[in-house]
ZAFI-594137 format. One line per 3 residues: number of its first residue (from 1); their letters; for each residue x, y, z of C-alpha. Coordinates in steps of 0.1 Angstrom, whole numbers, plus 5000, padded with zeros to 4 digits. Example, Ala and Ser with C-alpha at 12.3 -4.5 7.8 and 13.67 -1.06 7.14 Angstrom:
% residues 2
1	AS	5123/4955/5078 ~ 5137/4989/5071;
% end
This chain:
% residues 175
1	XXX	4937/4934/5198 ~ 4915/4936/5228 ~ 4910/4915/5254;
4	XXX	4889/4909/5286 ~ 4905/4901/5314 ~ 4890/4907/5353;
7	XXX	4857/4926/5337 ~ 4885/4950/5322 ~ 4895/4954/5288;
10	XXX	4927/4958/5283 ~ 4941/4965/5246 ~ 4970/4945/5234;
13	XXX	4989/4943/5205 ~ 4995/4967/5177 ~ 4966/4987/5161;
16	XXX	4951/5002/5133 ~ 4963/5036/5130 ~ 4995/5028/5153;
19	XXX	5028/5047/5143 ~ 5049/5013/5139 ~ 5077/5004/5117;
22	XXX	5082/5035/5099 ~ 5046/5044/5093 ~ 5009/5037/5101;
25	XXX	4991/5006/5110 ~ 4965/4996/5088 ~ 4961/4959/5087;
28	XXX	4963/4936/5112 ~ 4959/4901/5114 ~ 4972/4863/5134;
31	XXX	4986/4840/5106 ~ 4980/4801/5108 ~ 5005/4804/5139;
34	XXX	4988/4824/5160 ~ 5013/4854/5153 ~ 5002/4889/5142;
37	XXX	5015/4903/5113 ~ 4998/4939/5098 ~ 5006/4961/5067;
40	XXX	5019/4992/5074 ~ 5014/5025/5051 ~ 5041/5050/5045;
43	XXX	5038/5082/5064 ~ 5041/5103/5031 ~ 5030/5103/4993;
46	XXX	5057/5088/4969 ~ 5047/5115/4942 ~ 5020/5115/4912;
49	XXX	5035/5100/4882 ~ 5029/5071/4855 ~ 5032/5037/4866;
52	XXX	5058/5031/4841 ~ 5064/5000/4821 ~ 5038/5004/4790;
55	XXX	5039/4980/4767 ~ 5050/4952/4786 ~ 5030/4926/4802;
58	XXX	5049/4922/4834 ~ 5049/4884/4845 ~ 5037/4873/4875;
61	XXX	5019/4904/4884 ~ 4985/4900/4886 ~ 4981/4892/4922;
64	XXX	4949/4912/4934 ~ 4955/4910/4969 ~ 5000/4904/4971;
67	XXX	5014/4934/4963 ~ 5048/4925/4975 ~ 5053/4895/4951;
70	XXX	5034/4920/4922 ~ 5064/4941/4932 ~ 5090/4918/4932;
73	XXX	5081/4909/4897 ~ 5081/4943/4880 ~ 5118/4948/4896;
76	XXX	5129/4915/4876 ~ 5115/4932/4845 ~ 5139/4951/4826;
79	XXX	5135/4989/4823 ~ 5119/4987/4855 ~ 5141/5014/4868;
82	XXX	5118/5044/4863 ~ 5089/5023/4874 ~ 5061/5039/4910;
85	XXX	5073/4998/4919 ~ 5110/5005/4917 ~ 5104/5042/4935;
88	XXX	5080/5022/4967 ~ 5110/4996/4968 ~ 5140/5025/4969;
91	XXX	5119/5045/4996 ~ 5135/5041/5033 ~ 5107/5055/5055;
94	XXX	5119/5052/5089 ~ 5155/5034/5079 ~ 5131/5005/5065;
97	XXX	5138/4989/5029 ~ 5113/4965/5026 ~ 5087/4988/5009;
100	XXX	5068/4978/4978 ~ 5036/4988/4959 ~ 5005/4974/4970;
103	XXX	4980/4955/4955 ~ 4943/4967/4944 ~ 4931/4946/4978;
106	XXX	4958/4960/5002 ~ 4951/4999/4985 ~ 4912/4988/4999;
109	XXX	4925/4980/5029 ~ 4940/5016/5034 ~ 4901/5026/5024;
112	XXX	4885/5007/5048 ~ 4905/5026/5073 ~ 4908/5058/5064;
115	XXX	4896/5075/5094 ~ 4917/5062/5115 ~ 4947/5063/5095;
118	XXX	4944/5104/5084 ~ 4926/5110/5124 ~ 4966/5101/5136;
121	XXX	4985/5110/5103 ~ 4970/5144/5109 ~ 4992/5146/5146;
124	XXX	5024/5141/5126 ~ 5043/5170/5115 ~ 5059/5150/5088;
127	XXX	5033/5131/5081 ~ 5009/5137/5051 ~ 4973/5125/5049;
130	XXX	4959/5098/5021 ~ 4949/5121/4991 ~ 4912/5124/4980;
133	XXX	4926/5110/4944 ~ 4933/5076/4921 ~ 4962/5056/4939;
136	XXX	4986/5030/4914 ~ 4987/4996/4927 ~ 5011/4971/4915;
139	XXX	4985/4946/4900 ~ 4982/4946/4862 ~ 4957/4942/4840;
142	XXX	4973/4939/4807 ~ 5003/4955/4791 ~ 4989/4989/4791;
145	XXX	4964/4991/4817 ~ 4972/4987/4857 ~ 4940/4989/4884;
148	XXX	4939/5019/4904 ~ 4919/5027/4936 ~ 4898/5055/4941;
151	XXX	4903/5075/4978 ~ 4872/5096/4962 ~ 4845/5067/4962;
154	XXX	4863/5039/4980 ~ 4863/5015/4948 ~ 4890/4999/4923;
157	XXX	4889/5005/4885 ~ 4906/4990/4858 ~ 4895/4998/4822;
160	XXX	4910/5025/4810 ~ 4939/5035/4837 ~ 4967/5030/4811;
163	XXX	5004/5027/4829 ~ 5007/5060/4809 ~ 4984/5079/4832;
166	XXX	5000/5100/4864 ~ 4987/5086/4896 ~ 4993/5094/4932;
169	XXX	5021/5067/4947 ~ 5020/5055/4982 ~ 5042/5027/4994;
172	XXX	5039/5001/5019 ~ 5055/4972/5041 ~ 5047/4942/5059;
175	X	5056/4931/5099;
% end
């Protein structure tokens, strides 16, 4: 947020790439209220691993832009356990436990921002940068294929990205 005021601009508000809530800024935006709210990206990779659940079409989780209700509804599903949604949701990144696996859209989101997000991840010790590589994201396709975004080429993909395939996990919470 940036506003005028006296011929100075003065920034206000949270920011993209702010360290915030347990990790980095990379969404913001004022709901119908006039309050901001932002999505904020874990500071480090959850691991490269299957997304888990193959063979079972997952209800109610073919939202391409909520990944938090996606999440919700794989957790519901049974042998969900082992699943890159039940590993987001366990994650406590900065004593939060409201993480969850993001959707295709949110996963672009991180894209559209990548500079900024890896400029300031980079200044964290801890801190490790988006990966060059397919991300899961927690909308499904069908009972074996899930959409995955590219941090190569910047787009979204899902023919042939069966939950069987290892993917690079990154979790990530609302405010």
């Amino acid at each position: 947020g940036l506003a005028l005021q006296n011929d100075t601009l003065i920034l206000s508000g949270h920011y993209i790439g702010e360290i915030f809530g347990g990790g980095i800024i990379f969404h913001i935006y004022k709901g119908a209220n006039g309050i901001e709210h932002g999505l904020i990206l874990s500071l480090q990779n959850l691991g490269w691993q299957p997304w888990g659940l193959n063979q079972v079409d997952v209800s109610n989780s073919e939202s391409s832009w909520d990944g938090l209700s996606n999440t919700q509804s794989i957790l519901l599903t049974p042998g969900s356990q082992n699943s890159v949604a039940a590993i987001c949701a366990a994650y406590n990144g900065g004593g939060f436990t409201d993480w969850y696996l993001p959707s295709v859209h949110e996963l672009s989101l991180v894209w559209n921002n990548l500079f900024a997000i890896n400029s300031n991840l980079q200044q964290i010790q801890s801190a490790q940068l988006v990966q060059e590589t397919w991300y899961w994201s927690s909308t499904e396709v069908s009972q074996s294929v899930v959409w995955a975004f590219s941090f190569y080429y910047g787009y979204a993909f899902n023919q042939g990205y069966l939950k069987t395939d290892s993917r690079a996990v990154r979790a990530i919470r609302r405010f």
